[in-house]
VOPAGU-2260 file (C-alpha; in pm, 1 decimal, decimal comma):
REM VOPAGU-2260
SITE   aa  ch    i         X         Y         Z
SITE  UNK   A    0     -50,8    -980,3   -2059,1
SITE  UNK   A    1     280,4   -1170,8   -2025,4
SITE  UNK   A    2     287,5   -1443,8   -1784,5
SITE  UNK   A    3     609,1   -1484,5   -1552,0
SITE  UNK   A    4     767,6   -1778,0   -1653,2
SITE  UNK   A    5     799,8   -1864,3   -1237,7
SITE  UNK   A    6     408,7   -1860,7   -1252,7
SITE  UNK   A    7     441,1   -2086,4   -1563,9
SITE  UNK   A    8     629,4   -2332,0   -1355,3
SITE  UNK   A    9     466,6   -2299,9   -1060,1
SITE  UNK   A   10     135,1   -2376,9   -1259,1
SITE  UNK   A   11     304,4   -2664,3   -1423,1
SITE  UNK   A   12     455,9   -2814,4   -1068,8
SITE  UNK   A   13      92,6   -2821,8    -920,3
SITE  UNK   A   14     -50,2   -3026,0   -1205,2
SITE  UNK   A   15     281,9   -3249,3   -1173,3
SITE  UNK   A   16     203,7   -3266,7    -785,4
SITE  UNK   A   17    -158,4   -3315,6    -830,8
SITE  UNK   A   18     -83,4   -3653,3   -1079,9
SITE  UNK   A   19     170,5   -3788,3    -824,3
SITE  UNK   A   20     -78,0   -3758,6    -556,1
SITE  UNK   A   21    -352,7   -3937,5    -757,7
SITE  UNK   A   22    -157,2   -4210,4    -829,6
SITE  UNK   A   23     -33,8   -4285,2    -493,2
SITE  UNK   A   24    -368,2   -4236,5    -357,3
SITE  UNK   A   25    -489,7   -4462,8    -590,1
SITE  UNK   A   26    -280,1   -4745,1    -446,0
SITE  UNK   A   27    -382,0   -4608,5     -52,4
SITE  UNK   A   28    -649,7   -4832,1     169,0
SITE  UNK   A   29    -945,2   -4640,4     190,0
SITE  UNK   A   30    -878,6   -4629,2     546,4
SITE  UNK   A   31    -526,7   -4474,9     518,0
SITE  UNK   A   32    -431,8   -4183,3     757,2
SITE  UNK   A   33    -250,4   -3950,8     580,7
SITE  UNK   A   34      12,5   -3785,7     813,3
SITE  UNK   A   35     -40,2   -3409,4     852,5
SITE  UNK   A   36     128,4   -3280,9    1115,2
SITE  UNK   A   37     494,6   -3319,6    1311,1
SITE  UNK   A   38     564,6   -3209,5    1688,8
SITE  UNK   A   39     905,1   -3067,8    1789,3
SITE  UNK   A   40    1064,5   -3355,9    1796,6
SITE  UNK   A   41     937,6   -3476,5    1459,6
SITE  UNK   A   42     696,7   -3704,0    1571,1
SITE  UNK   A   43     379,0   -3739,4    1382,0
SITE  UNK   A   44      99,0   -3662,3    1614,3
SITE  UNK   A   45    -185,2   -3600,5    1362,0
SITE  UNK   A   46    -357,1   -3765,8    1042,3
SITE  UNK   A   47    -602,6   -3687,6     797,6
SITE  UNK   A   48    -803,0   -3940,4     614,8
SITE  UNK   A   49    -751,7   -4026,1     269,2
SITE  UNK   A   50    -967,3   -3742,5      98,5
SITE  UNK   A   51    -813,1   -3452,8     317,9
SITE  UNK   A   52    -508,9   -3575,5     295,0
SITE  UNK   A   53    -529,1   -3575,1    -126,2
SITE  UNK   A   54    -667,1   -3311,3    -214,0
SITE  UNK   A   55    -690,7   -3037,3     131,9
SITE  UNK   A   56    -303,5   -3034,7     118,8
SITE  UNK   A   57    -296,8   -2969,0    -272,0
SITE  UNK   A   58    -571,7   -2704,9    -258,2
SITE  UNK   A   59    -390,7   -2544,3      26,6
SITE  UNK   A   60     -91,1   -2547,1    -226,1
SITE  UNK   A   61    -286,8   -2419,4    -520,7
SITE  UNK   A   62    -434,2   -2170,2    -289,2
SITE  UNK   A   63    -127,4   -2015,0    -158,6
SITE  UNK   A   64     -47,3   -2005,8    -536,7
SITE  UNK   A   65    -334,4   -1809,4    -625,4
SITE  UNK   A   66    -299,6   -1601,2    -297,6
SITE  UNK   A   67      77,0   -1491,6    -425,8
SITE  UNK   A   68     -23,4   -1415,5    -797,3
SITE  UNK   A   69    -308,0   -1177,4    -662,8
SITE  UNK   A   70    -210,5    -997,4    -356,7
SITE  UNK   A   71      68,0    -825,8    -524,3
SITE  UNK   A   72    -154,1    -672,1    -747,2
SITE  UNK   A   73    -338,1    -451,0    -427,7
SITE  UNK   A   74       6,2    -379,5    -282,4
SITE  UNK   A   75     121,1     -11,4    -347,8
SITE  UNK   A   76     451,0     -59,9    -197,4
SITE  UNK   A   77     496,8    -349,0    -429,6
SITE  UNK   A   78     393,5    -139,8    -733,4
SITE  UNK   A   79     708,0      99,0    -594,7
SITE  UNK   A   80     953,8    -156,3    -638,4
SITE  UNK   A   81     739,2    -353,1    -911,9
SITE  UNK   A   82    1012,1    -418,6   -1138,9
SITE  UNK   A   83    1244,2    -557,6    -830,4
SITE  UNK   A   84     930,6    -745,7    -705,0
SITE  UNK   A   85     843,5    -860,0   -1040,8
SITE  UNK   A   86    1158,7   -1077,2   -1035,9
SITE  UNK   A   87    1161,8   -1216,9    -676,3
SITE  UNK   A   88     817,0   -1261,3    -547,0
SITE  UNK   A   89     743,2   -1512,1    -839,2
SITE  UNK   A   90    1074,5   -1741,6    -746,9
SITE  UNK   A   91     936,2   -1710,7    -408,9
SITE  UNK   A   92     571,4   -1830,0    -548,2
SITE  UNK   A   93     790,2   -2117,0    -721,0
SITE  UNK   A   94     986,2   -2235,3    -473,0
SITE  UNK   A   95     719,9   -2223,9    -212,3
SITE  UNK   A   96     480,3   -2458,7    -467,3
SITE  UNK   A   97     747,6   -2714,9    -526,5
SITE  UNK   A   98     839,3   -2796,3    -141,7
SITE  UNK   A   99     525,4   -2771,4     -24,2
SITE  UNK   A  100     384,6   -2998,6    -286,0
SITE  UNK   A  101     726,3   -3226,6    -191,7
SITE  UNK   A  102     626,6   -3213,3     161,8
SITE  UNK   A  103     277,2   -3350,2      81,0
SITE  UNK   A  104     384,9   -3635,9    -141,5
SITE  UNK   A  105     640,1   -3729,7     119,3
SITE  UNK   A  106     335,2   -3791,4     337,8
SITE  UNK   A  107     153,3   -3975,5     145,0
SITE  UNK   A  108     431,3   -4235,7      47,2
SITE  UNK   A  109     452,9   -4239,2     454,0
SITE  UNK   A  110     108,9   -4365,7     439,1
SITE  UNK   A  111     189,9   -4600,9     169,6
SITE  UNK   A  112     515,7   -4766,8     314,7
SITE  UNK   A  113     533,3   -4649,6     710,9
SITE  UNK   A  114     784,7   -4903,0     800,7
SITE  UNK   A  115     992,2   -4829,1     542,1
SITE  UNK   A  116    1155,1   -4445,8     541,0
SITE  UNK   A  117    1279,4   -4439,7     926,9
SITE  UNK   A  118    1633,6   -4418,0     807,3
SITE  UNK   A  119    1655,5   -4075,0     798,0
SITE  UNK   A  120    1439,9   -3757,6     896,2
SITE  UNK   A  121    1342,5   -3666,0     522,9
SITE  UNK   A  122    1125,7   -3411,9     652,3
SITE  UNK   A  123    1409,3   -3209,2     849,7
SITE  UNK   A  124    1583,3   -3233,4     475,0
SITE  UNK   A  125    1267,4   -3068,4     336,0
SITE  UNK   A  126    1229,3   -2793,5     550,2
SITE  UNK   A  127    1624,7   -2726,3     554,5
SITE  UNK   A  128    1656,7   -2676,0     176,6
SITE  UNK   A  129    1301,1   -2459,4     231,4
SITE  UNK   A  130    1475,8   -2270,4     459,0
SITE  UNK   A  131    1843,7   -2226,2     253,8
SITE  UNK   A  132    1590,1   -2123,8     -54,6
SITE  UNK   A  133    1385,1   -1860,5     143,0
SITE  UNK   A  134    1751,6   -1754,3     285,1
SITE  UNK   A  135    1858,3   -1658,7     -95,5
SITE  UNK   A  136    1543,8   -1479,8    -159,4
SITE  UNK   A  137    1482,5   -1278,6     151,2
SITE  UNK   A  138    1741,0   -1013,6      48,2
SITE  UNK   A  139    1610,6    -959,1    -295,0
SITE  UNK   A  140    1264,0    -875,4    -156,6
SITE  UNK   A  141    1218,6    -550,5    -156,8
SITE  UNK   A  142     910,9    -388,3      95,2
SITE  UNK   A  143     612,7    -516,8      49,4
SITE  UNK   A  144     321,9    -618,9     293,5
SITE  UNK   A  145     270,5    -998,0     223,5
SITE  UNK   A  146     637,5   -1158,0     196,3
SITE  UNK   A  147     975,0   -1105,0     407,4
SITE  UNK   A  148    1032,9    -970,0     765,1
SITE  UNK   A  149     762,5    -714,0     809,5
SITE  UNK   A  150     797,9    -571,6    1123,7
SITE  UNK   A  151     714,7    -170,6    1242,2
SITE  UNK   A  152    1062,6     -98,1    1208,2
SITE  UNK   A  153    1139,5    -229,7     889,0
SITE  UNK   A  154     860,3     -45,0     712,8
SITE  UNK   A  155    1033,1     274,8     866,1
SITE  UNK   A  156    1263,2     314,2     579,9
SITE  UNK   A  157    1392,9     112,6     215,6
SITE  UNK   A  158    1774,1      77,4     455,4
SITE  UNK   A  159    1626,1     -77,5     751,7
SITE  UNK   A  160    1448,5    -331,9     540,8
SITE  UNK   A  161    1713,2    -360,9     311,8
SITE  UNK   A  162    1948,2    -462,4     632,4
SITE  UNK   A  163    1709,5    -666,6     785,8
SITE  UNK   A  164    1638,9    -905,1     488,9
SITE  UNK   A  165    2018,9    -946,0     470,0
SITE  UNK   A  166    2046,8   -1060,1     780,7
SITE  UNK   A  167    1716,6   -1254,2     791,5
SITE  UNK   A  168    1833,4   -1427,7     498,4
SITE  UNK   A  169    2158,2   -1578,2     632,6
SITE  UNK   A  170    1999,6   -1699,7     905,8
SITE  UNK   A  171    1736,5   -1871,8     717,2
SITE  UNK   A  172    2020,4   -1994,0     564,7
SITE  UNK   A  173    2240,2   -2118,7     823,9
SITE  UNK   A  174    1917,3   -2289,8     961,1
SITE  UNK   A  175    1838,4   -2452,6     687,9
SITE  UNK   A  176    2190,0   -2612,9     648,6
SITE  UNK   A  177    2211,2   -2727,6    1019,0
SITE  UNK   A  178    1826,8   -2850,1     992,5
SITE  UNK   A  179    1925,4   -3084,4     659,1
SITE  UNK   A  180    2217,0   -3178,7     802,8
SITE  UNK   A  181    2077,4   -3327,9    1087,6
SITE  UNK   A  182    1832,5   -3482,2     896,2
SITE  UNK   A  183    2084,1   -3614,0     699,4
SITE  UNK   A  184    2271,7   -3770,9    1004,9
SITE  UNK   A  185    1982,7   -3854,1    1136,0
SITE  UNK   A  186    2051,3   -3732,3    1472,5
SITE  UNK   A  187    1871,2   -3853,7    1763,9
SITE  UNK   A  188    1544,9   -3695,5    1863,5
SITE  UNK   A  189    1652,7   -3451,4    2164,5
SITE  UNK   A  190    1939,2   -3287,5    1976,3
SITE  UNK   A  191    1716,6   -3245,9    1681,5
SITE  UNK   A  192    1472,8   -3065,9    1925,1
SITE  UNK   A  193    1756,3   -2867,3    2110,1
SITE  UNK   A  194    1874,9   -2757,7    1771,0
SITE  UNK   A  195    1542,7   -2698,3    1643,9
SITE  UNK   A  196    1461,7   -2465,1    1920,9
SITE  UNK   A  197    1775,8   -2301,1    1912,5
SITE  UNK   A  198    1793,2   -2227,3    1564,7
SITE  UNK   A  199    1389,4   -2144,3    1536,3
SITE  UNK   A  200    1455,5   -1882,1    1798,8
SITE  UNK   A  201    1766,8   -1731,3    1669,7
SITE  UNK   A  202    1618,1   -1714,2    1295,2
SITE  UNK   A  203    1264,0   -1550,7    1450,2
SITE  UNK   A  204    1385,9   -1342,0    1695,8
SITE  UNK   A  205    1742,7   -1182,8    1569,3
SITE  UNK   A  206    1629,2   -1010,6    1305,2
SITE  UNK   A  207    1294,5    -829,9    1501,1
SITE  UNK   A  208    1563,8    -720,1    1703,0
SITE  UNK   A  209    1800,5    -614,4    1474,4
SITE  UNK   A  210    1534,4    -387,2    1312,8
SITE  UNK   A  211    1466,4    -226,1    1624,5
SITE  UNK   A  212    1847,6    -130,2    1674,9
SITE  UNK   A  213    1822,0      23,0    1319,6
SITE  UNK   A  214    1515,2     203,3    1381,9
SITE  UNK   A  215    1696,5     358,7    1728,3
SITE  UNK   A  216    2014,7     399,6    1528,8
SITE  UNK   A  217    1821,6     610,9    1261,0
SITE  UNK   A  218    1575,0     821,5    1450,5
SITE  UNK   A  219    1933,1     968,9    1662,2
């Protein structure tokens, strides 16, 4: 059976992410705290100790991985559009394994050198460029029950989904840019949060309702 060459790459970023984080843990304390988790206003408020935060957030990666390559196969509205699916749900795989795995070794150089990357939120950079990436994909998705906007009204019919992931996708898009941007800037903490909220809650909630007007529009 042919491999996708996404799955190929995504194989080849984990062992790539796995040697980076091996080698900077190898230069961690033994008492480092690795830092997991980010409030609102992109302040660290959790850690994980130097095991977890090696090898947890890598298996999560290489589980999400494996979770991607399989659950298509017991999808039957994925096997309807496999040849559409076949194409996009594989970038998605991709592009999911290589920020993710940036994410993580942008924590652990944290650990490594905490004084030393305050000049500007490299973490709102990550997640914006997730974001822009998941924008571009989101409309080439076709339905499917474990990736896009899966709501009751999108699974109504191929157009409401269809119109849905469009618009889902440019404002994944639009978020993104604003979110890198202001990490870029490095604007201060309560506009990042204003924006974040903002932004969050127009990218979430639009297109739910969006997908309801459709549904309405098409059961007239």
């Amino acid at each position: 059976m042919k491999i996708n060459k996404y799955y190929i790459i995504s194989i080849i970023l984990l062992i790539v992410q796995l040697g980076v984080v091996l080698w900077i843990g190898s230069q961690l304390p033994a008492d480092a705290k690795i830092p997991i988790h980010w409030n609102y206003r992109n302040q660290i408020d959790n850690y994980a100790d130097k095991t977890q935060g090696m090898f947890l957030l890598w298996g999560f990666n290489a589980g999400l991985f494996l979770l991607m390559v399989f659950l298509r196969r017991y999808s039957p509205v994925y096997q309807q559009e496999r040849e559409k699916n076949n194409n996009a749900i594989p970038l998605l795989t991709m592009g999911l394994v290589f920020f993710l795995g940036l994410i993580q070794i942008y924590s652990l150089l944290l650990a490594l050198h905490p004084d030393s990357m305050g000049k500007f939120h490299a973490l709102y950079i990550l997640i914006g460029l997730l974001f822009m990436f998941l924008g571009n994909i989101m409309p080439k998705l076709s339905r499917n029950y474990f990736a896009g906007i899966k709501t009751p009204w999108t699974y109504y019919s191929d157009e409401i989904w269809r119109k849905t992931s469009r618009l889902g996708g440019f404002c994944f898009f639009i978020t993104g840019f604003v979110f890198a941007l202001a990490g870029i800037f490095n604007l201060k903490e309560t506009s990042m949060s204003l924006i974040l909220i903002i932004m969050v809650g127009t990218t979430v909630v639009l297109p739910i309702f969006y997908s309801f007007l459709l549904y309405l529009k098409a059961k007239k």
